[in-house]
N, C-alpha and C positions, 0 to 999 in steps of 0.2 A: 504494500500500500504506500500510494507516496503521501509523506506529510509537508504542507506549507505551512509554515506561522504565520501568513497572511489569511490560510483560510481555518487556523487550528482555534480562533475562537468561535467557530459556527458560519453560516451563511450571511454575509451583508443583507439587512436589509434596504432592497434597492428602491422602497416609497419614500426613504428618508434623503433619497439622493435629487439632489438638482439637475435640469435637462443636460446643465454643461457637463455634471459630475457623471449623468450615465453616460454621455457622449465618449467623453475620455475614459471611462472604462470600458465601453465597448470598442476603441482604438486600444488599447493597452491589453486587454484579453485577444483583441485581433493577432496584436506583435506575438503575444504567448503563443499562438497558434501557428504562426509561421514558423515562428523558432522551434517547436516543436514536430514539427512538418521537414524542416530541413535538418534536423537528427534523425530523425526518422529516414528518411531518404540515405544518408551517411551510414546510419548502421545497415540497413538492409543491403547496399554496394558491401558493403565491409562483409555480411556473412553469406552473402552471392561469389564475394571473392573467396572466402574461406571454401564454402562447400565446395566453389569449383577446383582448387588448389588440393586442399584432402576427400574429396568426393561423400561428400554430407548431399543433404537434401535440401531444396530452395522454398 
């Protein structure tokens, strides 16, 4: 399980946010997702290289 201390005190609630405040968190959850997108991409090259290297499974 992954843990954040941004998210380890429970869910924000997001009624209590202002338009600018969910705007920029919805840019800012966007970047998390990119960035996570492009690890993703990186590991999978990485163990597509592996398997083909020692003949693992893709």
């Amino acid at each position: 399980m992954i843990e954040d201390e941004e998210h380890a005190t429970g869910p924000i609630d997001l009624e209590t946010l202002s338009v600018e405040d969910l705007r920029q968190r919805i840019e800012t959850l966007k970047a998390e997702i990119r960035a996570c997108e492009s690890e993703l991409e990186k590991k999978a090259s990485h163990l597509s290289s592996a398997n083909s290297l020692f003949g693992g499974i893709d």
